[in-house]
N, C-alpha and C positions, 0 to 999 in steps of 0.2 A: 504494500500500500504506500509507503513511503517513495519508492523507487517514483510511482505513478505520480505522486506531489511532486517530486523534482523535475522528473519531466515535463509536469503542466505548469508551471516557475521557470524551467529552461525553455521551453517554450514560447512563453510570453514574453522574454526574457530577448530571446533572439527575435522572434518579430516583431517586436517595436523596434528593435536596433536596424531590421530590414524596410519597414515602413523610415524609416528614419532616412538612410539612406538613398533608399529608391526617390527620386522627386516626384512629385502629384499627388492630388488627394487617393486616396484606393478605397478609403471608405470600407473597413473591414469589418469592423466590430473586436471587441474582443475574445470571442471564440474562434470566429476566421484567424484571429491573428495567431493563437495559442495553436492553433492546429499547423498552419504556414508556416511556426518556428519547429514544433516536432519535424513536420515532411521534412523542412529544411535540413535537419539537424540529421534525418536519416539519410536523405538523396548527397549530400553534402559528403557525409562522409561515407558513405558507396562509392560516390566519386574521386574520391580523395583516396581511399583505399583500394582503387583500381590504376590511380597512379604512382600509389608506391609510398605514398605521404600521411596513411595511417599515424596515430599515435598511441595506438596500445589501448590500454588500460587506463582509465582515469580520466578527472575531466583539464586537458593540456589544452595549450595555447591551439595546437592546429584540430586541436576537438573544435572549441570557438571559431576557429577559422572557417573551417568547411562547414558549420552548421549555417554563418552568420550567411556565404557565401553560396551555399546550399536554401537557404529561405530569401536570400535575394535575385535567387535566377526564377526559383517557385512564385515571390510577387511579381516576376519581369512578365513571366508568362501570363499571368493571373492575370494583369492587367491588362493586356494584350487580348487576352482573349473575349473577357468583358467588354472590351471599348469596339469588339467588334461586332455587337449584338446590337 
């Protein structure tokens, strides 16, 4: 149960930092955004650990990285695909 609380805090955690980033309103809410930082944080480091730039165990700098970077490609799309409806 704990684990699940850290992840919806890492979460929320990294998508505001990806709303942050990204420029324009996305207009998410806060459950979109808490969901956008999980996908991030796992597409992120799938990616990351498909080029050899995993970080093991634990929560490391390029954990953050690939999550942050991982939930800003997830808003780029998201965004994208909304504005063309």
């Amino acid at each position: 149960m704990i684990d699940f609380i850290a992840w919806l805090i890492f979460g929320a955690v990294v998508g505001g930092i990806a709303q942050f980033i990204v420029p324009g309103a996305q207009n998410l809410g806060w459950i979109k955004s808490i969901l956008l930082g999980v996908g991030g944080a796992y597409a992120g480091g799938w990616l990351f650990s498909l080029a050899g730039m995993s970080s093991g165990e634990g929560l490391h700098y390029s954990g953050w990285v690939s999550s942050i970077v991982g939930a800003v490609v997830l808003l780029i799309a998201y965004v994208k695909l909304v504005a063309k409806k």
